[in-house]
C-alpha positions, 0 to 999 in steps of 0.5 A, spaced: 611 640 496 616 634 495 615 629 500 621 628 501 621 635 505 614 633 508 617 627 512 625 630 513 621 636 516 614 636 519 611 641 520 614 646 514 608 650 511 608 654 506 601 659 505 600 665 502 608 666 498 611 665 506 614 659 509 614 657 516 618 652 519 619 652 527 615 658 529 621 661 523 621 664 517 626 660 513 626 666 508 625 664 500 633 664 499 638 662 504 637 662 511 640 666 516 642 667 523 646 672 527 647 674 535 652 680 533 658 680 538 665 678 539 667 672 540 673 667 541 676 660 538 670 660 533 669 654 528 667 655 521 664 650 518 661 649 512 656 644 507 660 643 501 655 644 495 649 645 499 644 647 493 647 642 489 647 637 494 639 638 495 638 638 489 641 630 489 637 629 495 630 631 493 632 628 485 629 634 482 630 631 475 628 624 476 633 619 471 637 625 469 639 628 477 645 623 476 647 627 470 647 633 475 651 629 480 656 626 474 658 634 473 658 635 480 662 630 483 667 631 477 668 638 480 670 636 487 675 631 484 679 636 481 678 641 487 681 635 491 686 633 485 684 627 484 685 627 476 685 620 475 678 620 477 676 625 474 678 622 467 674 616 468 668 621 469 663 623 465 665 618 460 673 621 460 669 627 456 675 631 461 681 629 460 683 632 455 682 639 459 687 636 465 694 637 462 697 637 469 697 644 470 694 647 476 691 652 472 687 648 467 684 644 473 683 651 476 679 653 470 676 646 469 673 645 476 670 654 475 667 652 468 664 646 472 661 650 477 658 654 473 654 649 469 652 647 477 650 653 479 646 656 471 642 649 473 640 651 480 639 657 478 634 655 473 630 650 478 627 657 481 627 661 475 621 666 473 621 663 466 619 656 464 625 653 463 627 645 462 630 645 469 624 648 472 618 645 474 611 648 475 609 645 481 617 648 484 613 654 488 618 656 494 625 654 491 625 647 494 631 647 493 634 652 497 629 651 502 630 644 503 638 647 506 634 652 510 630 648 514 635 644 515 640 650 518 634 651 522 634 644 525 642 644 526 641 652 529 635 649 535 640 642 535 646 646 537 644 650 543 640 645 545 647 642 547 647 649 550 653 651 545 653 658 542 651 659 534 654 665 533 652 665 525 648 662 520 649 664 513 646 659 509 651 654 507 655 655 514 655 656 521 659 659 526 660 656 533 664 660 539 668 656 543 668 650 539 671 643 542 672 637 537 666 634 540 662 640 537 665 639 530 664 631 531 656 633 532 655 639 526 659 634 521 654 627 524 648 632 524 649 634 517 650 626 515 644 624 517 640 629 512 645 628 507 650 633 508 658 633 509 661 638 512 668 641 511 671 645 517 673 651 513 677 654 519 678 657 527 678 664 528 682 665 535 678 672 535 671 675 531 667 680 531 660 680 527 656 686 527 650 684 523 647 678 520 653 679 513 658 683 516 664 680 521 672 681 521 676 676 524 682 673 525 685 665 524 687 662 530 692 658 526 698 663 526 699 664 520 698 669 514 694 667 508 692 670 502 687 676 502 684 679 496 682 686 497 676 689 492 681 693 489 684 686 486 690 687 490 692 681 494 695 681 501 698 677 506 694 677 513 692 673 518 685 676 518 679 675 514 673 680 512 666 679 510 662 685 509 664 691 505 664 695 512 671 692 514 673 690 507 674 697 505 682 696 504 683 703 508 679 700 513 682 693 512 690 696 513 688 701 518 687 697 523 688 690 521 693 687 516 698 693 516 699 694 509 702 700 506 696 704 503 696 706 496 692 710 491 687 705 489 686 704 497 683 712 496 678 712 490 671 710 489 667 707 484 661 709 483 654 708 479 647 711 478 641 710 473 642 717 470 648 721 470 654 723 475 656 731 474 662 735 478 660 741 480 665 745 479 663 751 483 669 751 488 671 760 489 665 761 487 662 769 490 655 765 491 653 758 493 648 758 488 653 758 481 654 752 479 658 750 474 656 741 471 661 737 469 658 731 466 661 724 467 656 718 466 652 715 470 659 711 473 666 713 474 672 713 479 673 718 484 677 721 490 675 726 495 680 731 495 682 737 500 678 744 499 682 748 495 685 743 489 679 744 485 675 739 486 667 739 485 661 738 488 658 730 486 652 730 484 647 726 479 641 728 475 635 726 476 628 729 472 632 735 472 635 736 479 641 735 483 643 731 488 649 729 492 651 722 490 650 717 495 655 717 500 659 724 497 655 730 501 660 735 504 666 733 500 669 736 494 671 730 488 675 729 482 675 723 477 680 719 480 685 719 473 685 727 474 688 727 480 693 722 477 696 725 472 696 732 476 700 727 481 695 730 486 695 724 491 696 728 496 692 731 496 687 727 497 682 728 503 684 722 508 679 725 513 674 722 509 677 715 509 679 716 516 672 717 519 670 710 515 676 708 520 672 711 526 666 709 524 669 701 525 672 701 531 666 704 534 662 699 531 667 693 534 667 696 541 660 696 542 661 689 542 667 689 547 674 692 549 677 694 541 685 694 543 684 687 546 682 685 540 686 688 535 691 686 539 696 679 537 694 673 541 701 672 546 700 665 546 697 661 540 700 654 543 694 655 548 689 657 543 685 650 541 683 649 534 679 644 533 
């Protein structure tokens, strides 16, 4: 155990592969804290580069952690635009890759991050490897921000404030003032850590310890990127595959025209996928299997087009696929060419719909929180 983490948090044990820290488990990863519910004027504030910060604060690689450090303070600069720093870095090795093009930086500051992150990974890898050493049994690198998240988390309730969300580099406070985010960003200096005000929700709901839907307090639409790759302009923000589904997202939030890709479905499995095609069938135990692979694209489709029965294979028998009982299906490419949009079965989307809002009025009044905020000028972002 590094002495460093034996002096900042006393009393941290780790017996038997399990960590122990103020009667808490900081789990062998990121630390995370969550009291489900719906919240108003929450400030999201982030650690910039947690593990990589860590890994400084612990100099995991004696004489060489400044290299590490090189690197990732190259990758803030350019994140900041502050090109004429970074050229000198690294002994001017960048500035050939810094043509003026938001671009370039852009892709620069990614390749950057991904030599940091290969390296954090290596540090806990199962693997003997350079960046690993032995002695490195509970991933101290990651353990040394998750205990630190937990002495933030008992530090602002002491306060007597309300964290509503810890999810291993952030934290979420409902009711933020500037004296909290003044508190957090102090807090965090005195282990090492700066904090970023990431930004103010005038409203959020979370409904488990990863999934939350909330709206920024700043009035303005921003970019959103939905998983079909589609951007949209919105003033809400979704984590969690339950509210970033993009029919559920546009439905009830962003408003956006619903289009093909909002209606199909990736799916995968470790043996094969098959259509049963045995719609019209005299008798339900005829089938007809088509084979698709073990993934493919598909979109539940109303009874009568043609659709089969999706099903995967495995030691012979077959089963519904996950999520597709009771639905009939085509390949999303079949339902295209035959120009069948619409006949996809809405039904089955629309109960995803239904399924959000009950889960988000468990919490509070829905039409109040979807609704928009009348008078943002008394909304205080902190």
């Amino acid at each position: 155990m590094s002495k460093e983490i034996i002096n900042s948090f006393p009393g941290y044990k780790f017996e038997n592969g399990h960590s122990f820290y103020r009667g808490e488990d900081p789990s062998e990863g990121g630390y995370v804290y969550s009291e489900p519910g719906m919240y108003s004027n929450v400030a999201l504030l982030d650690i910039a580069s947690m593990h990589p910060s860590s890994i400084e604060l612990l100099n995991l690689f004696g004489p060489y952690t400044k290299n590490f450090s090189d690197i990732k303070a190259a990758r803030i600069a350019i994140k900041h635009h502050d090109f004429d720093a970074v050229s000198k870095m690294l002994d001017g090795k960048l500035a050939p890759y810094l043509t003026g093009k938001d671009e370039d930086a852009d892709a620069l500051a990614y390749a950057l991050k991904i030599v940091i992150n290969i390296v954090y990974g290596l540090t806990s890898a199962s693997f003997p490897n350079k960046f690993k050493d032995p002695r490195n049994v509970d991933n101290i690198v990651a353990k040394r921000g998750a205990l630190f998240m937990i002495d933030l988390k008992h530090a602002v309730q002491e306060k007597g404030w309300t964290v509503a969300h810890i999810k291993t580099d952030s934290i979420k406070i409902a009711n933020a003032t500037p004296e909290m985010i003044e508190f957090v960003t102090e807090f965090g200096a005195k282990y090492g850590y700066v904090f970023e005000h990431e930004a103010t929700y005038s409203k959020m709901c979370l409904v488990n310890k990863s999934t939350y839907i909330a709206r920024y307090a700043d009035n303005k639409e921003h970019s959103y990127t939905l998983p079909t790759g589609e951007k949209v302009k919105t003033s809400w923000t979704a984590t969690g595959k339950q509210f970033q589904e993009p029919y559920v997202f546009k439905t009830l939030f962003c408003h956006a025209p619903l289009i093909f890709d909002d209606m199909c479905e990736v799916k995968n499995t470790k043996t094969a996928f098959y259509l049963d095609m045995n719609e019209g069938c005299s008798d339900d135990s005829e089938h007809a299997y088509k084979f698709i692979g073990r993934a493919g694209q598909f979109c539940p489709v109303q009874k009568g087009v043609g659709g089969g029965r999706l099903v995967r294979e495995q030691n012979g028998k077959f089963y519904s696929a996950t999520d597709a009982d009771g639905y009939r299906w085509l390949e999303s490419e079949t339902v295209r060419s035959l120009n069948l949009e619409d006949k996809i079965d809405r039904s089955y989307y629309d109960k995803r719909v239904d399924e959000a809002v009950k889960d988000i009025s468990e919490y509070g009044d829905f039409e109040w929180f979807i609704s928009d905020d009348e008078d943002y000028e008394n909304i205080q972002i902190p």
